[in-house]
C-alpha positions as CSV (number, residue, x, y, z in Angstrom):
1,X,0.0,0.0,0.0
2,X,1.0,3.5,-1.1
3,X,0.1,6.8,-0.4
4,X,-0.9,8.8,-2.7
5,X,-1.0,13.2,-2.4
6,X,-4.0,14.6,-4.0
7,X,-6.0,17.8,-4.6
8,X,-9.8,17.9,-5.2
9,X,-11.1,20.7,-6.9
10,X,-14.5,21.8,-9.2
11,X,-15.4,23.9,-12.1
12,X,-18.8,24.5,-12.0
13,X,-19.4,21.2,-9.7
14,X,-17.9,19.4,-12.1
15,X,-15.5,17.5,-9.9
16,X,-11.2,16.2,-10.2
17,X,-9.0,14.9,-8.1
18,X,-5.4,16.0,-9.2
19,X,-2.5,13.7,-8.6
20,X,1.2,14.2,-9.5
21,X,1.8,12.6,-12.8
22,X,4.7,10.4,-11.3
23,X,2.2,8.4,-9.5
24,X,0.3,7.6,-12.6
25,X,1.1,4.2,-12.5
26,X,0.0,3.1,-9.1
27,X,-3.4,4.9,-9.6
28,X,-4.3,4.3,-13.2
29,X,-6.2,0.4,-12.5
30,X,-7.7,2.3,-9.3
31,X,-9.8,5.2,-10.8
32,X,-13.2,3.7,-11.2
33,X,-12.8,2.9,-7.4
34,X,-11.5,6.2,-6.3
35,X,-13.8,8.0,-8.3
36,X,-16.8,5.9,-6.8
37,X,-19.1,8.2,-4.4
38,X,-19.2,6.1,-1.7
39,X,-16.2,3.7,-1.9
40,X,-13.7,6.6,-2.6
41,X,-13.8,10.1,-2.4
42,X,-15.8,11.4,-5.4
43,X,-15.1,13.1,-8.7
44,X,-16.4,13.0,-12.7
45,X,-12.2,12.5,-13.7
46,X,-8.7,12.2,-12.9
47,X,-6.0,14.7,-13.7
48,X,-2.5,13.8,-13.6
49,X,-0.3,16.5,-13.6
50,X,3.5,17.7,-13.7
51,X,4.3,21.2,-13.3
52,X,7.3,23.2,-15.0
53,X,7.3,26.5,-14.1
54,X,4.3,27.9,-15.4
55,X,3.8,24.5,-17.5
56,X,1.3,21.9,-17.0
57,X,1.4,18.3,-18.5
58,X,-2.0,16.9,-18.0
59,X,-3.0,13.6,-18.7
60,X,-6.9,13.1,-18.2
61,X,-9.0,10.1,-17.3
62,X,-12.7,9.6,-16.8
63,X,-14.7,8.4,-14.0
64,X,-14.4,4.5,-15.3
65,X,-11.2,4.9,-16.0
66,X,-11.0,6.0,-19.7
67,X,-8.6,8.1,-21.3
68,X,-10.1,11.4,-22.6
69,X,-7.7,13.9,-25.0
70,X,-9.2,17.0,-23.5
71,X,-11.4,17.7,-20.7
72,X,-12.0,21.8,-20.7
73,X,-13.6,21.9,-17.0
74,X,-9.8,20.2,-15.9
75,X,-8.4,23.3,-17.7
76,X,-10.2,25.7,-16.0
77,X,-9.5,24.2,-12.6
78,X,-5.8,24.3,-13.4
79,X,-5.6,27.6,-13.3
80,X,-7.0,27.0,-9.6
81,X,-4.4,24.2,-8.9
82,X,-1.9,26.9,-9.4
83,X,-2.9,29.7,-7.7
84,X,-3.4,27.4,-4.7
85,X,0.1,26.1,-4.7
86,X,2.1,29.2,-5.7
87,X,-0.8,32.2,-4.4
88,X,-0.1,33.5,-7.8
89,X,-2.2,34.6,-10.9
90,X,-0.4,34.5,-14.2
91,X,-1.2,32.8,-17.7
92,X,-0.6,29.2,-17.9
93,X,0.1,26.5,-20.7
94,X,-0.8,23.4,-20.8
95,X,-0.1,20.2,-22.8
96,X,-2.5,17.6,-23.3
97,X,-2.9,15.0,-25.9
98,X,-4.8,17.7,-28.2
99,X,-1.9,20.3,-27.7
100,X,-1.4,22.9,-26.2
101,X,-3.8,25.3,-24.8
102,X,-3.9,28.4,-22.9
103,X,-5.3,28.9,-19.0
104,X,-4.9,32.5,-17.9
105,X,-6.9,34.4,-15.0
106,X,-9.4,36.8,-15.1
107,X,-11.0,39.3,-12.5
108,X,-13.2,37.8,-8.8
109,X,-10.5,34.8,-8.6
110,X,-12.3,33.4,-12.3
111,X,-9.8,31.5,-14.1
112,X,-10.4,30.9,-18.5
113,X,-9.1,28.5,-20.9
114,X,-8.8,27.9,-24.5
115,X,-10.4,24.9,-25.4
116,X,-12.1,24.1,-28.8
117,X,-10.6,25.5,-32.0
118,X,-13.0,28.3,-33.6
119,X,-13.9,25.5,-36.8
120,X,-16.6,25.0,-38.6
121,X,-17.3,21.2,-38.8
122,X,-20.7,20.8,-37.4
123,X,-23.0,18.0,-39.3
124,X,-27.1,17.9,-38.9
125,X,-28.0,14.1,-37.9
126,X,-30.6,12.1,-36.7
127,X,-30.6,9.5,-34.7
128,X,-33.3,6.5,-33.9
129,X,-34.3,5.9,-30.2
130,X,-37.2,3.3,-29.3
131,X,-38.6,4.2,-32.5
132,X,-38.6,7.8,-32.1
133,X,-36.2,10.1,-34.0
134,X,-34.1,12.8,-32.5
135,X,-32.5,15.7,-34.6
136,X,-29.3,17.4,-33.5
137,X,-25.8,18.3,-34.2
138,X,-22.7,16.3,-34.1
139,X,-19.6,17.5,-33.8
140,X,-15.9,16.9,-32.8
141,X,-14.0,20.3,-33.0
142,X,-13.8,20.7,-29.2
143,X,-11.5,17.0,-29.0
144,X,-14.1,15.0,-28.0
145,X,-17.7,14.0,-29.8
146,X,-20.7,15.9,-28.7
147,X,-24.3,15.2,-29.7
148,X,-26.1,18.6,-29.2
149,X,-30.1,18.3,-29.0
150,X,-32.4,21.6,-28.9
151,X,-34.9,20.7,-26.3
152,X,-35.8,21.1,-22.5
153,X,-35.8,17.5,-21.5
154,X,-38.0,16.5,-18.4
155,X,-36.2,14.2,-16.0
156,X,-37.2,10.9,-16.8
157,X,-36.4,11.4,-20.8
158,X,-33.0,12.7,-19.9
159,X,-32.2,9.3,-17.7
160,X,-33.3,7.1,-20.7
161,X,-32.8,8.7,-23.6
162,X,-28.9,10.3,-22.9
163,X,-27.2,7.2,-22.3
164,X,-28.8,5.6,-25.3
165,X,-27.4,7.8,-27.4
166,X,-24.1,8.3,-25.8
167,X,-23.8,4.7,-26.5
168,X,-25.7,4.6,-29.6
169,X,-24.2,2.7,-32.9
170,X,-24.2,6.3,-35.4
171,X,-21.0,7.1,-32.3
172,X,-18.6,4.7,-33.1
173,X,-16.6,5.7,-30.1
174,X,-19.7,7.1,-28.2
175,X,-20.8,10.9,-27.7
176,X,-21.1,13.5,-25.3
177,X,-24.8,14.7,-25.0
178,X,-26.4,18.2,-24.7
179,X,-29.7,19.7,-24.4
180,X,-29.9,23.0,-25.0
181,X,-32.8,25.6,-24.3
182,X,-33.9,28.8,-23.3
183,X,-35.2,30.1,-19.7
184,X,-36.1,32.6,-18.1
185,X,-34.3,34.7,-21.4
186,X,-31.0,32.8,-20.5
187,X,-29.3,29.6,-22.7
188,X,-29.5,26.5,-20.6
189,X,-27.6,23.0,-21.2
190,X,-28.0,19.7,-19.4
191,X,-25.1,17.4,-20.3
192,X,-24.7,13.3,-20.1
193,X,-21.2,12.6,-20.8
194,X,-19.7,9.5,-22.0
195,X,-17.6,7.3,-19.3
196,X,-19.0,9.7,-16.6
197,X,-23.0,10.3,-16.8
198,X,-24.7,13.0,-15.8
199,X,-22.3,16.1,-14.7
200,X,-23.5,19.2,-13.6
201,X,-21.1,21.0,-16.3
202,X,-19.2,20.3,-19.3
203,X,-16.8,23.3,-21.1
204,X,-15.7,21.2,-24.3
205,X,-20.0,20.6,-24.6
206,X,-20.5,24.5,-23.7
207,X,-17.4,25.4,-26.7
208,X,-20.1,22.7,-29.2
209,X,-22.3,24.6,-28.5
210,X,-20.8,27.8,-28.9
211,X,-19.6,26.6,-32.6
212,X,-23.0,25.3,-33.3
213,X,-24.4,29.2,-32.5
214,X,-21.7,30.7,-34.3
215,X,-21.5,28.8,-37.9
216,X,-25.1,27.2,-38.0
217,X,-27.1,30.0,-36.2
218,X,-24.9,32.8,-37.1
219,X,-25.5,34.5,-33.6
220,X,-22.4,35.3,-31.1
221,X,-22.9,33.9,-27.2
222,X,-21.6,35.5,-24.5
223,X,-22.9,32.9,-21.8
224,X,-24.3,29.5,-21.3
225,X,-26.0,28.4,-17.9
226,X,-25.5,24.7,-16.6
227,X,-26.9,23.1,-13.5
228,X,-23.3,23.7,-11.9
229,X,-22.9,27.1,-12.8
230,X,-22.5,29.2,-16.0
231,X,-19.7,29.9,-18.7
232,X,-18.4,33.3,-20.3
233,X,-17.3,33.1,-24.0
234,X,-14.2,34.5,-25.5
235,X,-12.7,34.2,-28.8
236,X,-9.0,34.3,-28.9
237,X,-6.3,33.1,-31.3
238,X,-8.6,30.8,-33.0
239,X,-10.0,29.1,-30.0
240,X,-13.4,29.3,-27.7
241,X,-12.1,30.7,-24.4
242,X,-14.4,29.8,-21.5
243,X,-14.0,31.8,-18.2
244,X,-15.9,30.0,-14.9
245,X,-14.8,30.3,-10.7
246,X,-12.5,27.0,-9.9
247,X,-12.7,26.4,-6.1
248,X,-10.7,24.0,-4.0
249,X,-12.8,21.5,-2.2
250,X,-10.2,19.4,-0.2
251,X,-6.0,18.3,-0.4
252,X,-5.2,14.5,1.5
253,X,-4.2,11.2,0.6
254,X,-5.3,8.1,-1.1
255,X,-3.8,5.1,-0.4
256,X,-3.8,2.2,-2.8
């Protein structure tokens, strides 16, 4: 048995546990445990990380243990790792299997990243569940696949329909899901994510979405609400930037 540092933190309730990349190893067969509500201590991913300077090398897992190239939430709540170790506020790089991206900090201890490229590769699909047919849009600019759906979904339609489509055969290697709609005069989303579930936030869905509004609808957002808390847009060198309040929930150990 091993002990293992960690530090918990959430973007928009969207929880990870951050572990130093040297430890890798000894975690990696152990996530789906230590992610487990109950059995371990909670979170929707696992970052591994190494720090440089002002350099990050993140390495990104999901709840069951799959590897995911990008994760924009984990991005955000870098910016948070660091100004918890060093009490310091400065733009950030970070390397993860899609490249590199940006983290820098903005004003009332908010933190943003640049996550999806600004492209225009958004397809109109349907797809067949239990007979019924759901329109939306597909696309994989942010790194991972997202399945975006324009509808308020009541609670019981979101537990049975998302996961069938996550896992649905048109995805060959699964899908994100988002439902998108308008309250109270404010964009809402409601995201199932592949490997995870349900999470109260998802930035690489909230930068689909922002490319859906931008090349299909030809309208510029500035904001998008999720159950966990809401996103500010920014377009900067070719990328969606997505600005949002990382908070620390808790530093211990793990021991496997």
């Amino acid at each position: 048995m091993i002990s293992i540092p960690y530090i918990k933190i959430h973007t928009n309730k969207n929880d990870f546990i951050f572990i130093p990349y040297s430890l890798m190893a000894f975690v990696k067969n152990y996530i789906p445990i230590i992610s487990q509500r109950h059995e371990g201590i909670h979170a929707d991913g696992i970052v591994f990380y190494e720090r440089d300077d002002k350099k990050f090398k993140l390495k990104y897992f999901n709840k069951d243990g799959s590897l995911s190239s990008i994760c924009g939430n984990s991005l955000i709540a870098t910016g948070g790792l660091y100004e918890f170790i060093k009490h310091e506020r400065e733009e950030l790089t970070a390397v993860i299997d899609e490249g590199e991206r940006v983290i820098k900090p903005f004003g009332d201890k908010k933190w943003g990243a640049l996550v999806s490229p600004l492209e225009d590769r958004i397809k109109k699909m349907q797809v067949v569940v239990e007979d019924r047919v759901y329109e939306g849009f597909y696309t994989d600019v942010p790194g991972n696949p997202h399945f975006i759906i324009e509808e308020k979904p009541e609670d019981a339609l979101f537990s049975f329909l998302a996961p069938k489509i996550a896992e649905h055969n048109s995805f060959s290697s699964g899908t994100n899901v988002e439902f998108v709609y308008m309250e109270n005069d404010k964009l809402h989303a409601r995201v199932y994510e592949r490997g995870v579930g349900e999470t109260l936030s998802c930035a690489t869905g909230a930068s689909a979405i922002y490319l859906l509004y931008k090349f299909v609808k030809l309208t510029t957002l500035s904001s998008i609400y999720f159950k966990g808390g809401n996103y500010a847009f920014f377009e900067e060198d070719g990328f969606v930037g997505l600005i949002a309040q990382p908070e620390v929930v808790s530093r211990g150990f793990i021991f496997v």
